[in-house]
C-alpha positions in Angstrom: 13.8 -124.1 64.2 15.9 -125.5 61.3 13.9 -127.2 58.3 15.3 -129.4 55.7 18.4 -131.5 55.3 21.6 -130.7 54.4 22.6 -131.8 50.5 26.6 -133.0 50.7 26.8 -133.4 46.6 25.4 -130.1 45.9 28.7 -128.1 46.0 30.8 -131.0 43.8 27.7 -129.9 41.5 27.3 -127.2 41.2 31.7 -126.4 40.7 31.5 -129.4 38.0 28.7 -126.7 36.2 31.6 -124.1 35.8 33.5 -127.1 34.3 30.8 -128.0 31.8 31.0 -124.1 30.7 34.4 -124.4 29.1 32.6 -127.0 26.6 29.8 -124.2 25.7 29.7 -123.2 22.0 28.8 -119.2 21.1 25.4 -120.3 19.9 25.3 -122.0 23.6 25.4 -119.4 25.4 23.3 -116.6 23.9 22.4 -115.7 27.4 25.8 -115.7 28.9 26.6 -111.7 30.0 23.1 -111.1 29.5 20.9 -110.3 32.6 18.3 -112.7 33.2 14.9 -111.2 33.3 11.5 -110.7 31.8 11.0 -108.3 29.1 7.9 -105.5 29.3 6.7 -103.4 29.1 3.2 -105.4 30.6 3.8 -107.6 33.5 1.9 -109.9 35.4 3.2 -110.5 38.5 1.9 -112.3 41.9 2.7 -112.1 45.4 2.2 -115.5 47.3 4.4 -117.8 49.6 7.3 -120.3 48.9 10.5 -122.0 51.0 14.0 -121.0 49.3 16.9 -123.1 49.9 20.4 -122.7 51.8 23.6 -124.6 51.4 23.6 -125.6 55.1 20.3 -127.3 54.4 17.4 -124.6 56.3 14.3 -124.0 54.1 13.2 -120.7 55.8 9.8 -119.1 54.4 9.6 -116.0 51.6 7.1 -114.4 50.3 7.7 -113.3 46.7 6.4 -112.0 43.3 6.6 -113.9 40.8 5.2 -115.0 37.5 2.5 -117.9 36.8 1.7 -118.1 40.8 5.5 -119.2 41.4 6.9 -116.8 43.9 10.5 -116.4 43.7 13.4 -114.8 45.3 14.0 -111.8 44.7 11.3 -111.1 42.4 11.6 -110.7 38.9 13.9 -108.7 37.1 11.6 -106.3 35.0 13.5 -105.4 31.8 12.0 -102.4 30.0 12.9 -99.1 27.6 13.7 -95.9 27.9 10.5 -94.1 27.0 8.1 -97.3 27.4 4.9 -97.1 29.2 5.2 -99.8 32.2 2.1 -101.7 33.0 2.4 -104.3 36.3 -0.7 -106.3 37.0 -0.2 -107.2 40.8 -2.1 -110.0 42.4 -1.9 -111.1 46.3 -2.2 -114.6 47.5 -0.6 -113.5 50.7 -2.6 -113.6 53.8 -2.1 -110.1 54.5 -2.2 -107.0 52.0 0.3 -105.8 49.5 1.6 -103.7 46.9 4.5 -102.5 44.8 6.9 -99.3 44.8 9.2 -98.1 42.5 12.0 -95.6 43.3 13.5 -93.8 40.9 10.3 -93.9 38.9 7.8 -90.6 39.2 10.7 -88.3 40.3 11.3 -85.4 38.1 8.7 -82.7 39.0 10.1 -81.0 35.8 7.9 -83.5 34.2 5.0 -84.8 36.5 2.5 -85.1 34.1 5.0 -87.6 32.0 6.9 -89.0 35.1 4.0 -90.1 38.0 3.3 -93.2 38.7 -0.3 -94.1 38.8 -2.2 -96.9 40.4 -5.6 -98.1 40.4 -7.7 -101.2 41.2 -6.4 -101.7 44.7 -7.8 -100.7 48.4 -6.8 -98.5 50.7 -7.7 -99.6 54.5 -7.7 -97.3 57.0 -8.9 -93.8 57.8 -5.9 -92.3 56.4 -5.7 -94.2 53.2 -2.6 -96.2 52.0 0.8 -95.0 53.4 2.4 -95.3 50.0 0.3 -96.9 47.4 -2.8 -98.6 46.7 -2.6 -102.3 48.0 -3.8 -105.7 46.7 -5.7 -106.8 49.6 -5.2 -110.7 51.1 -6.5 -113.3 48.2 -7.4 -109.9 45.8 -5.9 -107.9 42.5 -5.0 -107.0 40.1 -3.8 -103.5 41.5 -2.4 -102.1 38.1 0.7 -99.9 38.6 1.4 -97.5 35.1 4.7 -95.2 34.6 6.8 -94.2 32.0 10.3 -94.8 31.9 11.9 -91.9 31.7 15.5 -92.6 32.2 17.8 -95.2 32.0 19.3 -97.3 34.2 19.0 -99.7 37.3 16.6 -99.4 40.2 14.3 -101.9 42.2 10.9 -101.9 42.8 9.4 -103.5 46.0 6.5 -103.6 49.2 5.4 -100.6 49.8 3.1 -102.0 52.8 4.7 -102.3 56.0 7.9 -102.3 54.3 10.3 -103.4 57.1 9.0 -106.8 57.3 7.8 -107.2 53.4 11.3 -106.7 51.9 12.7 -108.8 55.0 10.3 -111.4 53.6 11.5 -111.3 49.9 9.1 -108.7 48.5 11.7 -107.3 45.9 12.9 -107.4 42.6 15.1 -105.5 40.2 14.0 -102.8 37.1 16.6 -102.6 34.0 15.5 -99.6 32.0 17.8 -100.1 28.8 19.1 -96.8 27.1 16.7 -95.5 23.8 18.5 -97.3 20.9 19.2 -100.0 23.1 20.1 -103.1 20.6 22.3 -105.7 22.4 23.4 -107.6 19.2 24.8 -104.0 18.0 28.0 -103.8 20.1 28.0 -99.7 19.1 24.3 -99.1 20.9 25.4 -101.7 24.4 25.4 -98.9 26.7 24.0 -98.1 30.2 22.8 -95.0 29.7 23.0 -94.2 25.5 26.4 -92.5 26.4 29.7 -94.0 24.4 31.2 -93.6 27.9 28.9 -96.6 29.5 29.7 -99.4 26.7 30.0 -103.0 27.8 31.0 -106.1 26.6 28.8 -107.9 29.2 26.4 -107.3 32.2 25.7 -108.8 35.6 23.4 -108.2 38.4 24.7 -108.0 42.0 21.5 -107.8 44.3 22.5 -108.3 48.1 19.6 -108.9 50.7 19.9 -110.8 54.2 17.6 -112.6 56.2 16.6 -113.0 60.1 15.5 -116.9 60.6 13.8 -115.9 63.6 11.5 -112.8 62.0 10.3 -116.1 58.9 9.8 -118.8 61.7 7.4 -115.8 63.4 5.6 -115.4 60.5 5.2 -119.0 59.0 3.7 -120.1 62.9 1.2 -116.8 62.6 3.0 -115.0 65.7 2.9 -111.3 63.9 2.8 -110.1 67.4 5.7 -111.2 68.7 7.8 -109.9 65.5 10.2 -107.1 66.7 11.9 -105.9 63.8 14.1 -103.3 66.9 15.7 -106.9 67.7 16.2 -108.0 64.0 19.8 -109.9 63.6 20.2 -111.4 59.9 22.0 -115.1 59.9 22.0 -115.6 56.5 23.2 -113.3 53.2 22.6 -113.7 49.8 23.7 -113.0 46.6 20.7 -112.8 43.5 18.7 -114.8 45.9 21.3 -117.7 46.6 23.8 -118.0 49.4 27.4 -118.9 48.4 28.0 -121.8 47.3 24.4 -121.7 45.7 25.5 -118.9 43.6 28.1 -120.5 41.3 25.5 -123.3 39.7 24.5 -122.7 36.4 21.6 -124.5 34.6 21.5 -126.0 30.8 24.6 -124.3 28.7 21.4 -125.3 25.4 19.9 -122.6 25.6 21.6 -120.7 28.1 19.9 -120.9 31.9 20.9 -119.7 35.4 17.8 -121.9 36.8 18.6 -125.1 37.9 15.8 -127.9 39.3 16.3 -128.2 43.1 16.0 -124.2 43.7 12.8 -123.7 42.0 12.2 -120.3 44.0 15.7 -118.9 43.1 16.6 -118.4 39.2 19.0 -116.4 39.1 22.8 -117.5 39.6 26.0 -114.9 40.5 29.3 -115.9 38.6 30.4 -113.5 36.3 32.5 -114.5 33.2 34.7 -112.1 31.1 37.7 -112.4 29.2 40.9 -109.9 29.2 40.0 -105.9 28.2 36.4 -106.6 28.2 34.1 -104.0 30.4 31.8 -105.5 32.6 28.6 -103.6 33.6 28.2 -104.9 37.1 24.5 -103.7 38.5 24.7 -103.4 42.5 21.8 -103.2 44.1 21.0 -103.6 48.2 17.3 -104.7 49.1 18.0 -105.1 52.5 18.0 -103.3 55.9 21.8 -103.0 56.3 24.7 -101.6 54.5 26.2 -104.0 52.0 30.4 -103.1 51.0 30.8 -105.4 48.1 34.5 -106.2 47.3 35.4 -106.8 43.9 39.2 -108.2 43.2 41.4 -108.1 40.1 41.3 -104.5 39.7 39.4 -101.4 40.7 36.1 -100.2 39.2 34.7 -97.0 37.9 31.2 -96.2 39.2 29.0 -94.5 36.7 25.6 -93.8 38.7 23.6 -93.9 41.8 20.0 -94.7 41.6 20.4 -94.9 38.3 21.4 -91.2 37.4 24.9 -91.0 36.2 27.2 -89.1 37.9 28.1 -86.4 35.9 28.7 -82.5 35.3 25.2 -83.1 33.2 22.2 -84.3 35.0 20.2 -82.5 32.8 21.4 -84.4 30.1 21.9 -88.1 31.2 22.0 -89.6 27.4 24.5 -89.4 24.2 25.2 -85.6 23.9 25.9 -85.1 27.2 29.1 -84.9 29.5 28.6 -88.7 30.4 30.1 -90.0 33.7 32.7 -87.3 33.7 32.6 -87.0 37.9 33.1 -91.4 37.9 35.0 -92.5 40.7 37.7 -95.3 41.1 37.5 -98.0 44.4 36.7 -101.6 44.5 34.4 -101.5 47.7 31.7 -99.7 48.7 29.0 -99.4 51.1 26.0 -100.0 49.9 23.0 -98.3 51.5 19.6 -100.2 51.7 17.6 -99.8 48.7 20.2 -98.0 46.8 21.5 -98.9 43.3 24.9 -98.2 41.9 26.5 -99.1 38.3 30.2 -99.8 38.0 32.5 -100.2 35.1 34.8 -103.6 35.8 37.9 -104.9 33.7 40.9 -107.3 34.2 43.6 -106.4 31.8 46.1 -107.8 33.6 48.3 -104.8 33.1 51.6 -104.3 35.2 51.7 -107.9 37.1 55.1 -108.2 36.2 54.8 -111.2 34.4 53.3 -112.6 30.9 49.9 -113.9 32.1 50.2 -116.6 29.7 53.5 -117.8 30.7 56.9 -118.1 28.5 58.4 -120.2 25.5 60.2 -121.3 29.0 56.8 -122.6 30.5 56.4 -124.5 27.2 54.0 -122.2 26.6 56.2 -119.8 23.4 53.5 -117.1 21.6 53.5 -113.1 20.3 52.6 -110.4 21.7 51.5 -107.3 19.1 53.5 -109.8 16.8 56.8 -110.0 19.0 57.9 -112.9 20.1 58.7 -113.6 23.5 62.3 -114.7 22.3 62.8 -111.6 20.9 65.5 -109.6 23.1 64.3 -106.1 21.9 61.7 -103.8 23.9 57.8 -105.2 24.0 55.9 -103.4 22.1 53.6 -100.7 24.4 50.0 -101.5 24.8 48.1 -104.4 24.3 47.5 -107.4 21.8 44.6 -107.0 19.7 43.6 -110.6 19.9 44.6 -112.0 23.5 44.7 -107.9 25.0 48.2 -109.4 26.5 49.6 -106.6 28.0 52.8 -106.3 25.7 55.3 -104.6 27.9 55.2 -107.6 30.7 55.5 -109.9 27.1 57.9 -113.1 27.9 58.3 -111.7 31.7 59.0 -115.2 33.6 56.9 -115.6 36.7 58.9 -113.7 39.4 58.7 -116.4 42.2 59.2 -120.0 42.2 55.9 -122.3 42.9 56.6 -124.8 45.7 56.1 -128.4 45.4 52.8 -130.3 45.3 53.7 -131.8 48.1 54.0 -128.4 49.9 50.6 -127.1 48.4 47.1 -127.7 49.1 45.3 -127.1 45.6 42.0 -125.3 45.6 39.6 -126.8 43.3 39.7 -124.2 40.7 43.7 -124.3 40.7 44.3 -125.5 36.7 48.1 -126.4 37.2 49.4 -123.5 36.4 49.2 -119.5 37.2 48.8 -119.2 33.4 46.2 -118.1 31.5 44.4 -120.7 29.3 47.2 -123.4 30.2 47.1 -126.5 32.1 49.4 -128.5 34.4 50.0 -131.3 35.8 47.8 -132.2 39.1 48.4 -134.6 41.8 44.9 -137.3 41.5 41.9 -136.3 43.0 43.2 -132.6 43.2 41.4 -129.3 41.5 40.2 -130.6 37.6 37.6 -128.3 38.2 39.0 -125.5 35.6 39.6 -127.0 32.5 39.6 -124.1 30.6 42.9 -122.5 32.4 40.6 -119.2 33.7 41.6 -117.1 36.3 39.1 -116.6 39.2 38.9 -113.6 41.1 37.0 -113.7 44.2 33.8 -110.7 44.8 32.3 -111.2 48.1 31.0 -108.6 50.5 33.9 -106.9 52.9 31.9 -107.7 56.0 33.1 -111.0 57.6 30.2 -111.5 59.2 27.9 -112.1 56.1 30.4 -115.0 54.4 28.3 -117.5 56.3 25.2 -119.2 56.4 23.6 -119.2 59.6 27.5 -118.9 61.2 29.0 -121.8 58.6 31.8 -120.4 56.4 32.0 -120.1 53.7 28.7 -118.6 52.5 26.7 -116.1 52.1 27.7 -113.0 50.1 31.0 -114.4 47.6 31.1 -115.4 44.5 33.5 -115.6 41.9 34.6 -113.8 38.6 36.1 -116.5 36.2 38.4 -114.3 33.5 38.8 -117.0 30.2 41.2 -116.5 27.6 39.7 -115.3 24.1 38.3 -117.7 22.4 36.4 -119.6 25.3 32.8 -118.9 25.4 32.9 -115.6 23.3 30.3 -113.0 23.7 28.7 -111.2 20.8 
């Protein structure tokens, strides 16, 4: 059963977004590098019923929390402290009962009295009580679900009632438990986890979930009885909710959004921006029933934690004085387990490509390098520029291959002219024009083939895009 139509212009649209971001000003794009989310530590959330949408035009059935009665997918991303006392009013408009979990929270039994999670207000049917929790029961609330946050870091909170088929239906959402001190317009307290080793420039969220059409066509025509999670078989992937090439679109670039009007159910975007030298916090998070091996390209990351507890020679001491992430470890895929969270530490320096990323005075394109000019026939000077972070020792390197002719080419849309950073070619009309800002984009997309699709169509699913810019183009703080 496929619902909807198909919507030819919404790719051209959403691509001609990432345009309109080279235009942003700083004060534009407060939000940019900054998860989206709602800050705590009270939150009111709801579970009820919406329809998502999917770039091959099906509408399939969620149910989701949300805020204000509008369900959305995934839930919420609940930004709180370290050390806050977290309150979530929960609410059920679902026919069937409900409830929240949060992993990662209530852990420590060196702590219980500080570290339990408590609920109240809810019902618990059956002889045996609640399996997990106390639940919202169908049309009822407010369950109230209390902890403290005791450490840092990413998690996910989600169903704990008849899990298998809630979180298949969209009962999920993220948890950001920023470091004590946090203070993101102070660049020396924009940390992970309070330790100096966790810094960042900017953050993005990288929740992956999947979908069986069959198991929401079930339960939207009642048939509970005939659901068979044994047989389940996903047919479409997402990425923050959307399915490529839903996750490039941005919203308004004054003030900031991801959300844009014809996915009213899913906020949240998946395109990651940085510039040259900058460390990218990159949040990974897998709410689904199957292992997730997310492949980043343009250079290997460091991983820093696992359900968020860093991985170090310290786990007594997860903050400032300890030994931070001293046991971090180097790859640029990874399986992801189901329900599991892991931070990594991404940057594209450009270091050792054998050329100067932003071409030669031969290119038309003459500038310095720590101060050296690319005419200059003595050594490059080690290290990087302080300004551009051009890797000095490839400074004035020509490209090392010769580009064939347009004629011999077909252009991708996000092709600027030139393999340059920040420059622009020529382009044959109608071709790319999509990248005015000269960025490089590095594709991230999960390393299974089989979930870049939506229901079978490729390209979808799980792939996005990180756009490096030169300095100077949409700046963070």
């Amino acid at each position: 059963m496929r619902q909807g139509m198909t919507e030819p212009g919404r790719l051209l649209v959403g691509l001609t977004t990432m345009v309109l971001m080279a235009l942003a000003t700083t004060a534009a794009q407060a939000g940019l590098g900054v998860i989206d989310g709602i800050a705590g530590p009270t939150f009111n959330l709801s579970a009820g019923t919406a329809h998502i949408a999917t770039p091959d035009g099906d509408r399939p059935l969620i149910w989701g929390y949300g805020v204000g009665g509008v369900p959305q997918y995934p839930g919420p991303t609940l930004i709180v402290n370290q050390g806050d006392t977290v309150t979530i009013n929960l609410t059920n408009s679902l026919p069937h009962p409900t409830s929240i979990v949060f992993p990662g929270q209530g852990d420590d039994p060196a702590t219980p009295a500080d570290e339990s999670v408590t609920a109240s207000g809810g019902t618990c049917p059956g002889a045996s009580g609640c399996l997990l929790t106390d639940e919202a029961a169908p049309g009822g609330g407010p369950v109230t679900y209390t902890f403290t946050a005791t450490h840092a870091g990413t998690y996910m909170y989600h169903s704990g009632t008849n899990v298998e088929l809630q979180v298949e239906m969209g009962l999920f959402g993220a948890i950001i438990v920023r470091p004590s001190g946090f203070d993101y317009a102070d660049r020396a307290t924009r940390t992970a986890y309070g330790h100096p080793d966790t810094d960042y420039v900017a953050e993005y969220l990288y929740m992956m979930s999947e979908m069986d059409p069959i198991v929401h066509q079930k339960v939207e025509l009642g048939m509970y009885d005939q659901i068979d999670m044994t047989t389940y078989s996903p047919r479409l992937w997402f990425l923050n909710g959307r399915a490529a090439p839903d996750t490039l679109y941005y919203g308004s670039l004054a003030p900031y959004t991801q959300s844009v009007p014809w996915l009213p159910n899913q906020p949240y975007n998946a395109l990651p921006v940085t510039h040259p030298g900058e460390r990218v916090l990159v949040r990974f998070i897998a709410a689904s029933h199957h292992i997730h091996p997310p492949h980043l390209h343009g250079n290997n990351w460091e991983q820093i934690a696992i359900d968020g507890r860093l991985l170090t020679t310290t786990p007594e001491d997860q903050g400032a004085t300890g030994a931070g992430p001293d046991l971090r470890r180097s790859g640029n895929t990874h399986a992801t387990a189901p329900l599991k969270t892991y931070d990594a530490i991404w940057d594209w320096t450009g270091e050792d490509l054998g050329f100067d990323i932003y071409g030669t005075a031969a290119d038309g394109l003459p500038h310095t390098c720590n101060e050296i000019a690319d005419t200059d026939p003595s050594p490059g000077s080690a290290g990087f520029d302080p300004v551009t972070h051009e890797y000095c020792p490839d400074h004035g390197k020509p490209l090392p291959v010769i580009l064939p002719e347009f004629q011999d080419l077909t252009l991708g849309a996000f092709w600027s002219g030139t393999p340059f950073l920040g420059a622009l070619g020529d382009l044959p009309p109608g071709e790319g024009g999509l990248n005015i800002a000269g960025g490089l984009y590095h594709i991230w997309h999960s390393h299974s083939e089989a979930e870049l699709v939506n229901n079978g169509v490729f390209p979808g699913g799980i792939l996005t895009f990180c756009v490096v810019l030169p300095h100077g183009v949409l700046p963070f703080p």
